[in-house]
C-alpha positions in Angstrom: 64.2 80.3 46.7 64.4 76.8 48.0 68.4 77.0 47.0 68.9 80.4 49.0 67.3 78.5 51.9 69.4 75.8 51.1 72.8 77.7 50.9 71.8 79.9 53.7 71.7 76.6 56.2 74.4 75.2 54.8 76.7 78.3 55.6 75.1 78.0 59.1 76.3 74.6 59.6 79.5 75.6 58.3 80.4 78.5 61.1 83.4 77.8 62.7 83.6 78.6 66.6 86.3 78.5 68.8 87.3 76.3 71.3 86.0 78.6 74.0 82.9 79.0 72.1 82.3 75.1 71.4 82.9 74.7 75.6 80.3 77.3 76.2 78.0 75.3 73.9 78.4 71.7 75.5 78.4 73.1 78.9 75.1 74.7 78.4 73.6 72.2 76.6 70.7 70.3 78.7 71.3 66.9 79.2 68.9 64.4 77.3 67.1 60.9 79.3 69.9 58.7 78.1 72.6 60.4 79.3 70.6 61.0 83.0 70.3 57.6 82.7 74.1 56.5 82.1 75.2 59.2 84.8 73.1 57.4 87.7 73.6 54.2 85.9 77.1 54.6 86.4 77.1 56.1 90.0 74.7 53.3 91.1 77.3 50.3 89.8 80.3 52.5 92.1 78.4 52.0 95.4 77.5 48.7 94.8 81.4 48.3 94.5 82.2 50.1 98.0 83.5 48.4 100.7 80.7 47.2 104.0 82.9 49.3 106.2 82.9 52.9 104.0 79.3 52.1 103.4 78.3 51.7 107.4 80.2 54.6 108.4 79.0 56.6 105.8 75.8 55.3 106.2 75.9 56.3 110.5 77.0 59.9 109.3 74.0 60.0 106.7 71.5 59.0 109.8 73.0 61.4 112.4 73.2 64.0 109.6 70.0 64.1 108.2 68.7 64.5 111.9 69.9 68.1 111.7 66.6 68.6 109.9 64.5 67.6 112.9 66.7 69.8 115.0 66.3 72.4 112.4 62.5 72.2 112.6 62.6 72.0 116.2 65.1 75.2 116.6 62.7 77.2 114.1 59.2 75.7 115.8 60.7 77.2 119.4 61.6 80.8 118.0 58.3 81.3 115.4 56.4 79.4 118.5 53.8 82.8 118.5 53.7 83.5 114.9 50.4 82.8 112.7 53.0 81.3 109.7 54.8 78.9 112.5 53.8 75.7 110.4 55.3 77.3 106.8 58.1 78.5 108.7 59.1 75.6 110.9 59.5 73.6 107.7 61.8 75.1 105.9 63.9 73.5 108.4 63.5 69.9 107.3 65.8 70.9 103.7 68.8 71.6 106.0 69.3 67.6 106.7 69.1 67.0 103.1 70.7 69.5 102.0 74.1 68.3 104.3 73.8 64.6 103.0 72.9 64.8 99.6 75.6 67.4 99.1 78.0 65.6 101.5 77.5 62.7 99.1 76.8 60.6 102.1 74.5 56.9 102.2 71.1 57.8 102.4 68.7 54.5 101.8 66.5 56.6 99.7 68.5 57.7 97.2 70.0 54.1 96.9 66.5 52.9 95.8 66.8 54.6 92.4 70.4 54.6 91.8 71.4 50.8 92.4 68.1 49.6 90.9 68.9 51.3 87.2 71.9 48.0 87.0 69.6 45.4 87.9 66.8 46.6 85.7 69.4 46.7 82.7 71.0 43.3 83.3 69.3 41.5 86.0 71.1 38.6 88.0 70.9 36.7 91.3 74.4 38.3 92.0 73.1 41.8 90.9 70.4 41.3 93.4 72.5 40.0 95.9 74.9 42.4 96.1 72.1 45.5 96.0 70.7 43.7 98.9 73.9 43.6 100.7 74.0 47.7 100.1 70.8 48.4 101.2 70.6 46.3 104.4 74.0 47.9 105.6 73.1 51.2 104.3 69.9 51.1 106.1 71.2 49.6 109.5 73.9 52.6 109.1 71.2 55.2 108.9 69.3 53.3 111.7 72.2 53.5 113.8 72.9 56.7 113.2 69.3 58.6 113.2 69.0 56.6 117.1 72.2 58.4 117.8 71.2 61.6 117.0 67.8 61.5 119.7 69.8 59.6 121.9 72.4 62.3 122.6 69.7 65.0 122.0 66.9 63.8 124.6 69.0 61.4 126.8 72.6 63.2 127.2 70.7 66.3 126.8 72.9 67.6 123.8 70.4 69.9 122.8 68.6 72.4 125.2 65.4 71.6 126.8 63.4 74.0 125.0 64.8 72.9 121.6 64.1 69.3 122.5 60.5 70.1 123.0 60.0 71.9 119.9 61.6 68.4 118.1 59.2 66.7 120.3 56.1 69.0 119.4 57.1 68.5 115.2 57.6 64.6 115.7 54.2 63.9 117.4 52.4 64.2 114.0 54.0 61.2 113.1 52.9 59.0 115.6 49.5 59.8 115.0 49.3 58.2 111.9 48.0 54.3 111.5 50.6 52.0 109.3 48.7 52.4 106.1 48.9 56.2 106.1 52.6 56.1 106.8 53.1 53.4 103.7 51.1 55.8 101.6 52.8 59.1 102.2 55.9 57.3 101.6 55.2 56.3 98.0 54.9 59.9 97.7 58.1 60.9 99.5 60.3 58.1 97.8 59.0 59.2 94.3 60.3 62.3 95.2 63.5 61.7 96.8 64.8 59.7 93.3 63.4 62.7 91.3 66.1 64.3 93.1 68.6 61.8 92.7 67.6 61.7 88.4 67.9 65.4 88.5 71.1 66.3 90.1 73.4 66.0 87.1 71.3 68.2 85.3 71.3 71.0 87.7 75.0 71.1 89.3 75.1 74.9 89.7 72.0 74.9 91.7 71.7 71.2 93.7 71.1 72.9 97.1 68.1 75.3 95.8 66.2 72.0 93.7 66.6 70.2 97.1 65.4 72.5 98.9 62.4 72.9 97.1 61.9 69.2 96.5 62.4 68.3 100.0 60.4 71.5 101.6 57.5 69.8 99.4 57.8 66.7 101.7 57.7 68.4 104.9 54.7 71.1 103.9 52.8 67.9 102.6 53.3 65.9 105.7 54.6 62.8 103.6 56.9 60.5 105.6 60.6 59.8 104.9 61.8 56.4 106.8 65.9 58.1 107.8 64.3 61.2 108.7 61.4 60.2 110.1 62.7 57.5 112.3 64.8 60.1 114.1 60.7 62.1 115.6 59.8 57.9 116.2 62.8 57.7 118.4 63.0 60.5 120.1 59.4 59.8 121.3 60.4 56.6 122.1 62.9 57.3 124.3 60.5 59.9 126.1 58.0 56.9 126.3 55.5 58.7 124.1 55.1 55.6 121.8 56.3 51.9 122.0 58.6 50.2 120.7 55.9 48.4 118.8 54.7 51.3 117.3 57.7 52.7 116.6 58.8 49.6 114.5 55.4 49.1 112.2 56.0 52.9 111.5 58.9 52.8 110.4 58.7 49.1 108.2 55.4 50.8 106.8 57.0 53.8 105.7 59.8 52.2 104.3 57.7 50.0 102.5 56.4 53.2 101.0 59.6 54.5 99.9 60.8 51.5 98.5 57.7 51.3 96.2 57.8 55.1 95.6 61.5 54.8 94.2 62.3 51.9 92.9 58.4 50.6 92.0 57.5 53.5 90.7 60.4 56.3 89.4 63.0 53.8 88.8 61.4 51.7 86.8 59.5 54.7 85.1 63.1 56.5 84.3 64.4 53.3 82.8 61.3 53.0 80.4 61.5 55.8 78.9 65.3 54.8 77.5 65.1 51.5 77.4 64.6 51.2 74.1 66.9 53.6 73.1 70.3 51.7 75.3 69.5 49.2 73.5 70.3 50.2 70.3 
């Protein structure tokens, strides 16, 4: 019996398959940790090799771009303004911005606190560190920049019409409301997320836009703050003189605090545990 069994497996192994066939196997196979790992491994070491200008203007486009989810919200908050659902509804709004830079490829700071980190974790260096913190302070000026833009030319230059404005202005007040410590916590929670994102794109390239959707509707619904995105509500109430300057600066430094420690102190150095033993091999 144990012979059968034997032969039986052995023919199995044996099975020839066509090219075609052997494709259709490899392209449908999941994708294990290590390999996640060298994918964003990989892509982290090619921005940390781009040049300060393609980084800044990417970076200004990233900011201006993911603003078209606070216009989204603000669009959706105006039209469902009577409707019992208006909070589930206006939210769904907030994935569009993401959805446009993520896919676009463009610099989001977020996303560089999980991808750049894997190289430093793996071989760390003063010039390793010195060169991700040349990335991220450009990358995060850029998206500065750009998000200030973006409510700028909506409230100011009146880009946007009046009743659109004050449905951005109505979704961005929750914001302000909350005190430093809130706004670091939430964004633990938001940058965890955001580099879940970032380790599960390559394993999900037929359906990116739906698992950021979902992933990033989960921030809005929740109320967790994202520093690019949220600094675009901060100044478009600051230029209305709704908060101050002050305010508007410990928000945003608390929150991204948060989603520092959410992506890099927590998912980054989580995702590299769990192969660290096997790279090493």
């Amino acid at each position: 019996m144990t012979e059968k069994v034997k032969e039986s497996g052995h023919r199995e192994q044996d099975v020839a398959l066509s090219h075609t066939e052997e494709k259709d196997v490899r392209d449908n196979q999941s994708l294990n940790s290590v390999s996640l790992y060298a994918i964003v491994h990989r892509e982290g070491l090619e921005e940390l090799q781009r040049p300060m200008m393609s980084l800044w203007w990417s970076g200004v486009a990233a900011g201006i771009g993911i603003s078209i989810s606070i216009l989204a919200e603000g669009i959706l908050h105006h039209l469902f303004a009577n409707s019992p659902n208006q909070f589930v509804i206006e939210n769904l709004g907030y994935t569009v911005g993401f959805v446009l830079v993520i896919v676009g490829r463009l610099q989001l700071f977020t996303e560089n606190t999980l991808s750049v980190i894997l190289p430093l974790l793996s071989k760390p260096s003063l010039n390793m560190g010195f060169c991700i913190a040349r990335l991220w302070s450009i990358v995060f000026a850029a998206n500065m920049f750009g998000t200030f833009l973006a409510a700028f030319f909506s409230f100011s230059l009146q880009s946007v019409p009046p009743e659109l404005v004050e449905g951005m202005t109505a979704i961005s007040e929750h914001y302000a409301k909350l005190s430093p410590s809130d706004a670091f916590s939430y964004g633990i929670t938001s940058g965890f997320i955001i580099a879940a994102i970032v380790w599960m794109k390559p394993s999900v390239k037929h359906s990116q836009i739906l698992m950021i959707v979902i992933f990033t509707y989960l921030i809005a619904i929740g109320n967790f703050t994202h520093v690019i995105a949220g600094s675009t509500e901060l100044f478009l109430l600051a230029l209305q003189d709704k908060i101050s300057i002050l305010e508007t600066v410990s928000l945003i430094g608390a929150t991204l605090l948060g989603n520092i420690v959410g992506g890099t102190g927590l998912f980054a150095l989580l995702a590299y545990g769990q192969v660290v033993r096997e790279i090493e091999k």
